[in-house]
C-alpha positions as CSV (number, residue, x, y, z in Angstrom):
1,X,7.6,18.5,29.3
2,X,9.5,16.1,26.9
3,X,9.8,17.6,23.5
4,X,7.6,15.8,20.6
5,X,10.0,17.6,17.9
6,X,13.3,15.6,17.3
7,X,15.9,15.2,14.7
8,X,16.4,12.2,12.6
9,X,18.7,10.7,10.2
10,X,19.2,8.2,7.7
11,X,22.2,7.0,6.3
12,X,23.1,5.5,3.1
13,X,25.7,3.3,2.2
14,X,27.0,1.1,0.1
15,X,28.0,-2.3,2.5
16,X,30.9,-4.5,0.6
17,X,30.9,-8.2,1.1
18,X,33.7,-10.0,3.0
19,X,34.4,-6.8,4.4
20,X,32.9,-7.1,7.8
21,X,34.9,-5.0,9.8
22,X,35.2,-2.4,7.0
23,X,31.4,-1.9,6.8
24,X,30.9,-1.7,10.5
25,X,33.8,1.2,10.7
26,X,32.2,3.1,8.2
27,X,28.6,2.8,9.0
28,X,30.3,4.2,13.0
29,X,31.7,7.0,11.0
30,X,28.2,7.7,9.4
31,X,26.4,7.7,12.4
32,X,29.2,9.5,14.4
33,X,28.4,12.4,11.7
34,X,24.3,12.1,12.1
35,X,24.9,12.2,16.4
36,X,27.2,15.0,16.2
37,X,24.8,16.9,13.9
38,X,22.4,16.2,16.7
39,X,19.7,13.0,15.4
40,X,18.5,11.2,18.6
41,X,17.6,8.1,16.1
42,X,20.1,7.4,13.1
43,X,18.9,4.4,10.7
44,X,21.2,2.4,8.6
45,X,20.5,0.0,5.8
46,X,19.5,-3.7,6.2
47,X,22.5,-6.0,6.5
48,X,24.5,-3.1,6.2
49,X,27.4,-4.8,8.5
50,X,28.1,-7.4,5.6
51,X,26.5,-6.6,2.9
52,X,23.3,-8.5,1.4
53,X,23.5,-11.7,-1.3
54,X,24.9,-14.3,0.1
55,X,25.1,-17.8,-1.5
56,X,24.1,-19.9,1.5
57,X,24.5,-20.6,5.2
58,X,28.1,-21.7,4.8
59,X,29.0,-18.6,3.1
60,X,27.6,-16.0,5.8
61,X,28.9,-18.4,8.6
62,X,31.6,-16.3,9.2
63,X,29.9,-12.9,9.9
64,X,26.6,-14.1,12.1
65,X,26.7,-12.7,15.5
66,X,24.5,-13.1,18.5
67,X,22.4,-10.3,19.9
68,X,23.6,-8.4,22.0
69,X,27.2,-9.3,20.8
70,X,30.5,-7.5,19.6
71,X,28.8,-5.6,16.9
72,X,25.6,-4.4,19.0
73,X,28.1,-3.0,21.4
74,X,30.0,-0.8,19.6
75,X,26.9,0.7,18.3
76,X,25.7,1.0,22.0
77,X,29.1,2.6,23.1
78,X,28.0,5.5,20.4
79,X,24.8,5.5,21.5
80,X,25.6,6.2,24.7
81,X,28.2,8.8,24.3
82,X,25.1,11.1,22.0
83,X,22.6,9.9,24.1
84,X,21.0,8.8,20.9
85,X,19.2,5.7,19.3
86,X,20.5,3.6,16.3
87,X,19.2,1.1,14.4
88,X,21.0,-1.4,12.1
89,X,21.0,-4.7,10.3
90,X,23.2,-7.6,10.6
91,X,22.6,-11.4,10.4
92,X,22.1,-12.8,14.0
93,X,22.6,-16.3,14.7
94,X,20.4,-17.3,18.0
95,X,21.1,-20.0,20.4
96,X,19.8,-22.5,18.1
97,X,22.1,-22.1,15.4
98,X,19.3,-20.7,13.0
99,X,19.8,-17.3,11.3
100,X,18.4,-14.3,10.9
101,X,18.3,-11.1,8.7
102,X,17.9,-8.8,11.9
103,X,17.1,-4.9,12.7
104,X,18.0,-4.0,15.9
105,X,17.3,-0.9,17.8
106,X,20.1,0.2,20.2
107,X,19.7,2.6,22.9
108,X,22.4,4.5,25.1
109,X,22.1,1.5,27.6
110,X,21.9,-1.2,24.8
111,X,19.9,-3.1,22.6
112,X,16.2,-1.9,23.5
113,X,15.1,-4.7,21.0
114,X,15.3,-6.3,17.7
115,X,13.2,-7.4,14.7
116,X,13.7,-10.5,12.1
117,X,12.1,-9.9,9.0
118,X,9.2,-12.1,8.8
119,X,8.5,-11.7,5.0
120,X,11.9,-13.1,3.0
121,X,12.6,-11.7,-0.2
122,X,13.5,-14.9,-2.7
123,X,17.5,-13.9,-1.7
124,X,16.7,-15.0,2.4
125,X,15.6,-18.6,2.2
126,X,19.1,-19.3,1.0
127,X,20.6,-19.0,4.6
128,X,18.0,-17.9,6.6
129,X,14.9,-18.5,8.3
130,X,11.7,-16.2,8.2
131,X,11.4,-13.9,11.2
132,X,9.4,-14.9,14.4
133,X,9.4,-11.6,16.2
134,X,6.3,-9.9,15.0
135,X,4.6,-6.5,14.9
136,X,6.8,-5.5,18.2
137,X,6.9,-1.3,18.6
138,X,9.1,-0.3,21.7
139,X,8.4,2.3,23.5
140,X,11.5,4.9,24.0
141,X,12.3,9.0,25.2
142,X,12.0,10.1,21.6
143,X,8.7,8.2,20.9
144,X,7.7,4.6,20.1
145,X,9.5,2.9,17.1
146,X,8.9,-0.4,15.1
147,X,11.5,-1.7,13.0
148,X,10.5,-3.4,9.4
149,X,13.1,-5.2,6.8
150,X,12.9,-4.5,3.5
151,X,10.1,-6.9,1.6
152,X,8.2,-6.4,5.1
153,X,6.7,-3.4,3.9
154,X,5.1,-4.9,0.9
155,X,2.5,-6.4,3.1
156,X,0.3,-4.2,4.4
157,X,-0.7,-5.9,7.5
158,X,2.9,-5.0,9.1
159,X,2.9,-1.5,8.9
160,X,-0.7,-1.4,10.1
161,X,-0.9,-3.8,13.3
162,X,2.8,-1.2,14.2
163,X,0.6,1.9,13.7
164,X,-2.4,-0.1,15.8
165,X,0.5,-0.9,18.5
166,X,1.1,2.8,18.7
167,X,4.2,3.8,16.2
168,X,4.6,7.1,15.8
169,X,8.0,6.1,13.6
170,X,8.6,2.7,11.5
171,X,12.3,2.3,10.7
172,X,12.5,0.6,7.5
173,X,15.6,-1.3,6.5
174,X,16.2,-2.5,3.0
175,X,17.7,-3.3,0.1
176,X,15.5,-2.2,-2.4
177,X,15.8,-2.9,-5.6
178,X,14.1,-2.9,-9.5
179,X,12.6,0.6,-9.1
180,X,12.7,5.1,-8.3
181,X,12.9,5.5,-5.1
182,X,11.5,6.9,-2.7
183,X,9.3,3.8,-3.4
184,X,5.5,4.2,-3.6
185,X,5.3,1.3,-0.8
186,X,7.1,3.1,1.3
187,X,5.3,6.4,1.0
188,X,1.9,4.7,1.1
189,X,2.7,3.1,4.4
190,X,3.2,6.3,6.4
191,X,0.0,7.7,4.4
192,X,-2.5,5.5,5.1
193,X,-1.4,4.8,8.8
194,X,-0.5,8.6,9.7
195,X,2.9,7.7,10.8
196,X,6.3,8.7,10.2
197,X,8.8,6.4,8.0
198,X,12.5,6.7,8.3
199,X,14.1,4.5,5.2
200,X,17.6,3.6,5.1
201,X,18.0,2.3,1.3
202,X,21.6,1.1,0.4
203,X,23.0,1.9,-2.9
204,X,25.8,0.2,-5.5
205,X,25.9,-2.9,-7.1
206,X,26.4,-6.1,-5.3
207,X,26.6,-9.9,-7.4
208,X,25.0,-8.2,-10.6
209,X,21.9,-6.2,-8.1
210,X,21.8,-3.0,-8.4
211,X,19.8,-1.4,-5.2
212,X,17.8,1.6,-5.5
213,X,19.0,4.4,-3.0
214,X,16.7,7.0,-2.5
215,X,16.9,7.0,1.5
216,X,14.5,9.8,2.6
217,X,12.1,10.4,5.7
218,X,8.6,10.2,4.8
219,X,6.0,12.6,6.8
220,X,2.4,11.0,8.1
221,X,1.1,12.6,5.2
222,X,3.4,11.2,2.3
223,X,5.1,14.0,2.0
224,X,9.1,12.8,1.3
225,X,10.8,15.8,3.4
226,X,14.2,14.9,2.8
227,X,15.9,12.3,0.5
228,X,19.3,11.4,-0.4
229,X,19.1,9.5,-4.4
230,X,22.6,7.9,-4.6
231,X,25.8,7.3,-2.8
232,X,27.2,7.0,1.2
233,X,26.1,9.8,3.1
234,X,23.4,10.8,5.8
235,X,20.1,13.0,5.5
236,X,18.8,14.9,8.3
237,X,14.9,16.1,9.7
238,X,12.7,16.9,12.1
239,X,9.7,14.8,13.6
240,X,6.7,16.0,15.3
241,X,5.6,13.0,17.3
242,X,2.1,15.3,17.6
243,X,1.5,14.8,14.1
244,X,2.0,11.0,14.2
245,X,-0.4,10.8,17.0
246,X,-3.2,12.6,15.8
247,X,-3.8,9.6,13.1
248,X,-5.1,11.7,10.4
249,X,-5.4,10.5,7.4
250,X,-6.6,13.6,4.5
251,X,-7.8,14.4,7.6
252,X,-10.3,12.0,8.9
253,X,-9.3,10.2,12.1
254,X,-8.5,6.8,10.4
255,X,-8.4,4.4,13.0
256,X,-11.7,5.3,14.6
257,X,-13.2,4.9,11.6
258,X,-11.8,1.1,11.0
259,X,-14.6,-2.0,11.1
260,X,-12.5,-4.2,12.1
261,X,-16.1,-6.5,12.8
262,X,-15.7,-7.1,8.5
263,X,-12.1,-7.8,8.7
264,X,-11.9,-11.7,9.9
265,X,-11.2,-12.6,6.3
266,X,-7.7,-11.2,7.1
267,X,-6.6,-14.2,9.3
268,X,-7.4,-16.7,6.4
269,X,-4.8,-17.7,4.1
270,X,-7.0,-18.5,0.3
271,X,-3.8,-18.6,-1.8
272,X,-2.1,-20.6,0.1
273,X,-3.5,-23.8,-2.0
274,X,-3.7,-23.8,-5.8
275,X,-6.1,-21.3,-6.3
276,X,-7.6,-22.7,-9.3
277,X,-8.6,-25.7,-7.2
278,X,-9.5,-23.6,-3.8
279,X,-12.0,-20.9,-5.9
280,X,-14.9,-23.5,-6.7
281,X,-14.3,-26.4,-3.8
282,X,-17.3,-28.2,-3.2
283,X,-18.3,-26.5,-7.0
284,X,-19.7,-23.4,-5.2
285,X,-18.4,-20.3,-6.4
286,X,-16.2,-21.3,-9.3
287,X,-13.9,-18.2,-10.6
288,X,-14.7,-17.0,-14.0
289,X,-12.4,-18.4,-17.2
290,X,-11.0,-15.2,-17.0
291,X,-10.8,-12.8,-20.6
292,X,-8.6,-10.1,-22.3
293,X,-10.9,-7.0,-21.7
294,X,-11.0,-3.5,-21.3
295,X,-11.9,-1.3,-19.1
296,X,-12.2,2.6,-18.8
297,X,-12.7,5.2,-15.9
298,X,-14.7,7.9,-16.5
299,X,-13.9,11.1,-14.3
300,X,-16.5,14.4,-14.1
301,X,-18.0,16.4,-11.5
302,X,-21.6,15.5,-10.9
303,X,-24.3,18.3,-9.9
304,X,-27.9,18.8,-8.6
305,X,-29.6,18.1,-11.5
306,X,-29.9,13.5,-11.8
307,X,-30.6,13.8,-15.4
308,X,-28.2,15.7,-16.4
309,X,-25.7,13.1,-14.4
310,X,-26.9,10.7,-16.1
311,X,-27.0,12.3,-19.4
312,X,-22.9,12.8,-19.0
313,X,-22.7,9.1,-18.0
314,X,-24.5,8.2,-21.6
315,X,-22.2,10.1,-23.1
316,X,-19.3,8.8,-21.3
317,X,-20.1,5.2,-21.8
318,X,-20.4,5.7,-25.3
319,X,-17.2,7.3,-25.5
320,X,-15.3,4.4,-23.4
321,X,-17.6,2.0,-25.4
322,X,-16.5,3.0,-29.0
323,X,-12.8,2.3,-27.8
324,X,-13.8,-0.9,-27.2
325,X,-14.5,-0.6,-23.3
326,X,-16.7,-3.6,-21.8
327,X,-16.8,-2.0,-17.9
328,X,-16.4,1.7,-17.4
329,X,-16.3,3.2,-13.6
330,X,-17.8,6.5,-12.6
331,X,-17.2,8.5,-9.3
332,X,-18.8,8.4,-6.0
333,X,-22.6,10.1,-6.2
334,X,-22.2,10.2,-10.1
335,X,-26.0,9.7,-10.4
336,X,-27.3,12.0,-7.7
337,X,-24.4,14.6,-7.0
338,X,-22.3,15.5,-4.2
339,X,-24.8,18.7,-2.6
340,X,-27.4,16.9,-1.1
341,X,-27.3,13.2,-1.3
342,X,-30.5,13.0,1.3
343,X,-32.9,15.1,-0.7
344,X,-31.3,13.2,-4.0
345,X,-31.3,9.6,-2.8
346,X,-32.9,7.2,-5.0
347,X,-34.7,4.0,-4.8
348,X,-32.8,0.5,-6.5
349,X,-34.2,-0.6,-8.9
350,X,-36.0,3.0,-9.2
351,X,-35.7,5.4,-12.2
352,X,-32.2,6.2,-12.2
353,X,-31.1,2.7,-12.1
354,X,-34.1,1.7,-15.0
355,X,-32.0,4.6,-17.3
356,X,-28.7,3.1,-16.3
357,X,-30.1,-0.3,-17.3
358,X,-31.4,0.9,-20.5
359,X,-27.5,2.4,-21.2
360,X,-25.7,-0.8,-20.1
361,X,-28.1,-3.0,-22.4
362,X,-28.2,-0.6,-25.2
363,X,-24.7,-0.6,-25.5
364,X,-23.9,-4.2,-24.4
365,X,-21.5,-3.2,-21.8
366,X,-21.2,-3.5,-17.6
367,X,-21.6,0.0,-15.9
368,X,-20.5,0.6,-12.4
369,X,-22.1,4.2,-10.8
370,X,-22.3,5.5,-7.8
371,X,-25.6,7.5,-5.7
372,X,-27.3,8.0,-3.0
373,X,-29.9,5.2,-2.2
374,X,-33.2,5.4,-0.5
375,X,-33.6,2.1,1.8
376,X,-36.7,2.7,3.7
377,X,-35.9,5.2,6.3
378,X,-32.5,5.0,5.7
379,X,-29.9,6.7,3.0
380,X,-26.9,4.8,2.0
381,X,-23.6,6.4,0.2
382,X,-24.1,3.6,-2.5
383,X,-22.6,2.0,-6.1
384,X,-24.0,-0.4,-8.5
385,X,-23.0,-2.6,-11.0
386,X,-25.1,-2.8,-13.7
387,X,-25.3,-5.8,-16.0
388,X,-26.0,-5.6,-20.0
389,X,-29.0,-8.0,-18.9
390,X,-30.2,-5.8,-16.7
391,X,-28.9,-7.5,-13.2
392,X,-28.0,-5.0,-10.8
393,X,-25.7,-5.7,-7.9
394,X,-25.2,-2.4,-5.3
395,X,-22.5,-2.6,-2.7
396,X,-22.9,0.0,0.6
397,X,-20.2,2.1,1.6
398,X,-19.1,0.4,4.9
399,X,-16.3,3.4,5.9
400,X,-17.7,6.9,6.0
401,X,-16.2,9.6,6.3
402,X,-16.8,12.4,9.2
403,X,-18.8,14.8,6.9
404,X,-21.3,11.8,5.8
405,X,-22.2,10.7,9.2
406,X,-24.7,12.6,9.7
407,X,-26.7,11.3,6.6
408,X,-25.8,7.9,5.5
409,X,-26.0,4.7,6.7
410,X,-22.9,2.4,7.0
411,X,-23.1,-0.9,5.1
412,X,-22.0,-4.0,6.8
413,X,-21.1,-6.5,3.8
414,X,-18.9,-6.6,0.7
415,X,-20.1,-7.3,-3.0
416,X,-18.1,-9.2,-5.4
417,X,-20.2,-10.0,-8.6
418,X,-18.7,-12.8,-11.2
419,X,-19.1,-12.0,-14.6
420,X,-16.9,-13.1,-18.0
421,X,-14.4,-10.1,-17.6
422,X,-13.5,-11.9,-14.1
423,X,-14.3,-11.9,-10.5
424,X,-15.0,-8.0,-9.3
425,X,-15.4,-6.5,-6.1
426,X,-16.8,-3.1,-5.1
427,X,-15.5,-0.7,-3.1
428,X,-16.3,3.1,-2.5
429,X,-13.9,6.2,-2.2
430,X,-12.9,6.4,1.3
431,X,-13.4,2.4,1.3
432,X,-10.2,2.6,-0.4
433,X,-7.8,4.7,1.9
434,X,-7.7,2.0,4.1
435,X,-5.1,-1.5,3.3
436,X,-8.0,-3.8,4.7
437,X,-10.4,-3.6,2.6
438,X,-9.0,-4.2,-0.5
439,X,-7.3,-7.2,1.2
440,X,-10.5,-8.9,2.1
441,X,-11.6,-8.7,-2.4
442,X,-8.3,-9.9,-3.2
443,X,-8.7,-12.9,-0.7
444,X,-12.1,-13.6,-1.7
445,X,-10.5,-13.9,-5.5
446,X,-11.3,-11.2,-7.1
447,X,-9.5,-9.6,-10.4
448,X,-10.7,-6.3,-10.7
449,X,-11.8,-3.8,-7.7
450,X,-13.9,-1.2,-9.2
451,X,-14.3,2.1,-7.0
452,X,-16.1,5.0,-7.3
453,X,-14.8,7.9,-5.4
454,X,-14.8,11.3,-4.6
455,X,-11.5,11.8,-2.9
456,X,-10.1,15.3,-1.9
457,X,-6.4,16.2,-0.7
458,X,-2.8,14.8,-2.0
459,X,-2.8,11.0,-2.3
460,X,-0.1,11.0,-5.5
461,X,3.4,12.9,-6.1
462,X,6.0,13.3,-8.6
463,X,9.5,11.9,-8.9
464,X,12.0,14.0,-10.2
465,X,14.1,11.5,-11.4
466,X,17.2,9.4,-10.2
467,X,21.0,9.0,-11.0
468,X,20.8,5.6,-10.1
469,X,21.7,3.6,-13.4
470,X,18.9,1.1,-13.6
471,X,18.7,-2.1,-15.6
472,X,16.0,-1.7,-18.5
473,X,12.9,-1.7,-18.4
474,X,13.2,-0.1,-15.1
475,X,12.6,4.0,-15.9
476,X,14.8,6.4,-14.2
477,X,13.4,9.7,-15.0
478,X,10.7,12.4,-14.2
479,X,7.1,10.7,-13.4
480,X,4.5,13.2,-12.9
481,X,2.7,10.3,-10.9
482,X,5.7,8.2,-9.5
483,X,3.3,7.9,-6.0
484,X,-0.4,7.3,-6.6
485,X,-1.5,5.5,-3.6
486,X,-4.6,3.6,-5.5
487,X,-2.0,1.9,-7.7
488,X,0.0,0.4,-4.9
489,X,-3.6,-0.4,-3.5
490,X,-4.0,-2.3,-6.9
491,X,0.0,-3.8,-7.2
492,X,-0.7,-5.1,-3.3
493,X,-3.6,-7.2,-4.0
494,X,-2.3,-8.3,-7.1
495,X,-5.8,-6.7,-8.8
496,X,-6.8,-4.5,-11.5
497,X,-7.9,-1.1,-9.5
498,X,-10.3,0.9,-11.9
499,X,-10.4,4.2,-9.8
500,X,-13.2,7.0,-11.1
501,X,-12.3,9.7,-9.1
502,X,-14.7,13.2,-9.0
503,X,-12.7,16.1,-10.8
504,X,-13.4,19.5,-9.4
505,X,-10.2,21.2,-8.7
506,X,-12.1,24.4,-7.5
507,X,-13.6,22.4,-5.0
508,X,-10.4,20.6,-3.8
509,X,-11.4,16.8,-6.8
510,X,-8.2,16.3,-8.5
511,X,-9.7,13.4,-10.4
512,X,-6.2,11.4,-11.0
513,X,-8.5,8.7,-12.1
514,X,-7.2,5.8,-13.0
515,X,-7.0,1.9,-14.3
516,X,-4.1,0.2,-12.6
517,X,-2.4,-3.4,-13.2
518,X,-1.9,-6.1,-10.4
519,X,2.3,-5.6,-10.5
520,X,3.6,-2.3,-9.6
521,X,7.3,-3.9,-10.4
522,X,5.7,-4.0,-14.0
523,X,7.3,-1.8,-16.3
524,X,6.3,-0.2,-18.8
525,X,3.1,0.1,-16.3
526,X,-0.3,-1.9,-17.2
527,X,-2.2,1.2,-16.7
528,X,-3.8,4.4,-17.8
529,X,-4.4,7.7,-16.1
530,X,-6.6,10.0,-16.7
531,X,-4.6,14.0,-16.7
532,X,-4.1,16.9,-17.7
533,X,-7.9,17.8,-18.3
534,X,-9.2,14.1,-20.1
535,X,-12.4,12.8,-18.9
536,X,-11.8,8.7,-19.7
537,X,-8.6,6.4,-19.0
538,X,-9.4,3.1,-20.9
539,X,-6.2,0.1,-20.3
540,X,-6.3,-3.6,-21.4
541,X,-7.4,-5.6,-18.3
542,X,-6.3,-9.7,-18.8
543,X,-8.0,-12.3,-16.2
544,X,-6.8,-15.0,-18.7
545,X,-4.7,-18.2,-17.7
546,X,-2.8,-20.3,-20.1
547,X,-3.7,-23.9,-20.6
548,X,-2.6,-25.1,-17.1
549,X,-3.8,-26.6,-14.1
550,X,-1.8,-23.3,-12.0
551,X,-2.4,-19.9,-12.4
552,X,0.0,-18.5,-15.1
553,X,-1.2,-15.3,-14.8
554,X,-0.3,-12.9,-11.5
555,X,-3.8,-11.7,-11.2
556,X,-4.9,-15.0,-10.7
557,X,-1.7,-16.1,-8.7
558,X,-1.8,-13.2,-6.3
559,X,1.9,-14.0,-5.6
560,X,2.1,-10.6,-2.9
561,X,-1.3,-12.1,-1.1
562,X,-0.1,-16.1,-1.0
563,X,3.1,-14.8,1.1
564,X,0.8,-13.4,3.6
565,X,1.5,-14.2,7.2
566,X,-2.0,-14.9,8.5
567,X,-1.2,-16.2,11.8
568,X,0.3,-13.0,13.1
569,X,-2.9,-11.0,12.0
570,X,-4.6,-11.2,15.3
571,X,-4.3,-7.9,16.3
572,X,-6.5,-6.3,12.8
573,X,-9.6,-7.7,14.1
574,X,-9.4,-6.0,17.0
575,X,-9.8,-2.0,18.5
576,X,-7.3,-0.2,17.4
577,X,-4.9,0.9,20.4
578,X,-4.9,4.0,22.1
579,X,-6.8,6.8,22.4
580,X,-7.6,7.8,18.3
């Protein structure tokens, strides 16, 4: 039986322009060192043969190969002599004449395939075109491997039709920059798709950049199990392809669980006009002006008893309300607790929601709670937004988890309410674990996704700090929460996130609740977390534009979501593949 345990590498290294044969000599010497040490796939960094910020086509001229070519086979002759797998980067030019920044996967009998990033950073369009290979994952002896380049990652949709394809590793390439790493991306993409992510990071300054580091191999569960911060070298670990493939993500089977039947939104493109114009075409739906507001999360652990619950969301909301909070977000099954949401369900409008009405208008603000709801015969893991008029909106929960199966109802549409804080959408706990969702508000224009939740397990980490000298603002030491993976839901969508999470940390709650800003590049951070024992997070959320017929403001620009590829999407609306 083929083993599902093998050893990995990544190497770092600092590439140096002009240098061509230098950097291919070294990165042979690196990967010599990993195959030796016995890794049966070695990564290396994106355009790691000639280094990375070229002027324009006439500059890189010289150093473009074709693929397979010269440099692929002297990557294949090591290959072959380990019996061992390599990837690395290089600019390809194909028999058109048009260039590529390329990742390419080399086996002991050659190139096994290749992948050109799709998503340019700004640096690309300078001298190359965007990618037309997409979503590939080849299928080798030591598992089956997608390759992604650098600002690939940024997009969720890559990293989730690989993982759909089967990936039980995604080789990332890059050049990242204007952050610590590990970066969150990174560790949020083997999280939320249960896969392993091998990053090979160059380091060193190049044309005033200064890249990151921070290479590491990233477990299915975000855990970083090795890392290497700063300088050439190579880091070594072990895979479990058995882990990969049991798609577990805090241990519900993630892929079974999709809907993809909601997810059609994912092939449109909204931003791709000026969004200003597209949100109120035809003058239906016109986006709020927008407003300087803000907004506080409110984290406890609700019990049995509904009027108690709501007694502590009073009391909350007047807390968040005397610091000048006009929305405040409470946790999953704030109103009727997390024991027995069947025997606690509740009509809407019913008595809870009358008392929640009475709190919203007595203190002039919006209220976002979450319960069980009685529908008839059927019992729904519910929130709603509650208006200072009165107006309730209630959005379903439309991904359950295994444990509520067996008492609530799926819903089968999303909610996105206007109101003069902006355009907000609803989602629920769970609901958030998975990229799609929140991709489907952001599209629809939303600013601000508020989500209840009562979310157990590990979904942020600490950074201990790197040596990498950063420019300022960027920060470079310890950060309790340097991975929380509901702010890179937040900085992907370009959205606000308000995130009330249930805090219970005998029953496995850690709260980490939290309001987080629509630019995770942002620093200091546009946020607030609630820790070390606090009950409320309150941060400054601004849906505003400047006097101009554009978006000025990122929020309402959604630069991450207009650079979308839509039309290489197909494969999200349809079962996942496999056997999940």
């Amino acid at each position: 039986m083929t083993s599902a345990i093998h050893k990995v590498a990544a190497v770092q290294f600092e590439p140096t322009m002009f240098e061509k044969e230098r950097n291919i000599t070294r990165l042979l010497e690196l990967c010599e060192q990993a195959a030796a040490a016995g890794a049966k796939l070695i990564v290396t960094p994106e355009m790691g043969t000639t280094g990375y910020c070229w002027f324009d086509r006439a500059e890189v001229a010289p150093f473009v190969e074709t693929i397979p070519g010269p440099t692929t086979d002297r990557f294949a002759s090591l290959a072959d002599k380990y019996g061992c797998y390599i990837v690395i980067g290089m600019p390809e030019v194909d028999v058109d004449g048009i260039y590529f920044n390329c990742a390419v996967l080399i086996g002991p009998e050659g190139v096994v395939g290749r992948h050109r990033k799709t998503h340019p950073y700004i640096s690309e369009p300078k001298w190359a075109a965007a990618g037309d290979l997409h979503n590939q994952v080849f299928e080798t002896d030591i598992g089956r491997i997608a390759l992604l380049i650098c600002m690939d990652i940024h997009f969720l949709e890559t990293s989730r039709l690989m993982a759909l394809g089967g990936a039980d590793i995604i080789c990332h390439i890059s050049n990242w920059l204007a952050e610590r790493t590990p970066a969150p991306y990174w560790i949020s993409r083997a999280f939320e798709n249960g896969c392993y992510v091998i990053e090979s990071n160059r380091w060193g300054l190049e044309r005033t950049v200064q890249f990151s580091g921070g290479s590491c191999v990233i477990a299915p569960d975000g855990q970083v199990i090795a890392v290497l911060d700063n300088g050439d070298g190579i880091l070594l670990s072990e895979i479990d392809l058995d882990v990969a493939r049991a798609r577990r993500v805090l241990g519900e089977p993630i892929f079974a669980q999709r809907r993809p039947e909601l997810y059609p939104e994912l092939l449109t493109d909204t931003f791709s006009w000026n969004p200003r114009d597209f949100f109120g075409l035809y003058g239906h739906e016109r986006w709020p002006a927008g407003k300087t507001s803000r907004v506080s999360v409110a984290q406890f652990a609700p019990g049995d008893d509904i009027f108690r619950n709501l007694g502590e969301i009073e009391a909350r909301a007047g807390e968040a309300n005397a610091e000048g909070a006009e929305l405040v977000v409470f946790p999953e099954l704030a109103v009727t607790g997390l024991t027995d949401p069947v025997k606690s369900a509740q009509p809407i409008p019913g008595p809870a929601t009358d008392r929640l009405r009475r709190i919203a208008g007595d203190l002039g603000i919006y209220l976002v709670c979450g319960l069980a709801e009685r529908a008839g015969d059927a019992v729904h893991n519910s929130a709603c937004l509650v208006a200072p008029d009165g107006n309730i909106s209630v959005y379903r929960k439309t991904h359950l988890r295994t444990d509520e199966t067996g008492w609530a109802t799926a819903g089968d549409e999303w909610t996105v309410v206007d109101t003069p804080i902006g355009r907000i959408g609803l989602l629920i706990g769970h609901d958030a674990v998975f990229p799609e969702p929140g991709r489907v508000l952001a599209l629809r224009g939303c600013d601000l996704i508020a989500c209840p939740a009562a979310i157990k397990g590990r979904f942020c980490s600490p950074h201990a700090g790197t040596k990498v000298i950063q420019p300022s603002p960027i920060p470079t030491g310890p950060d309790p929460y340097h991975w929380h993976h509901f702010r890179v839901r937040a900085g992907e969508n370009n959205v606000f996130l308000a995130f009330a999470n249930v805090v219970d940390r005998e029953r496995g709650y850690p709260g980490l609740s939290g309001v987080f800003g629509p630019d995770t590049f942002e620093f200091p951070r546009r946020e607030a977390v609630a820790c070390n024992g606090t009950r409320l997070a309150t941060a400054l959320v601004d849906t505003s534009n400047l006097d101009s017929v554009y978006p000025t403001n990122v929020v309402r620009r959604k630069d991450l979501v207009s650079m979308r590829m839509p039309h290489s999407y197909r494969g999200l609306v349809k079962a996942a593949a496999g056997n999940y």
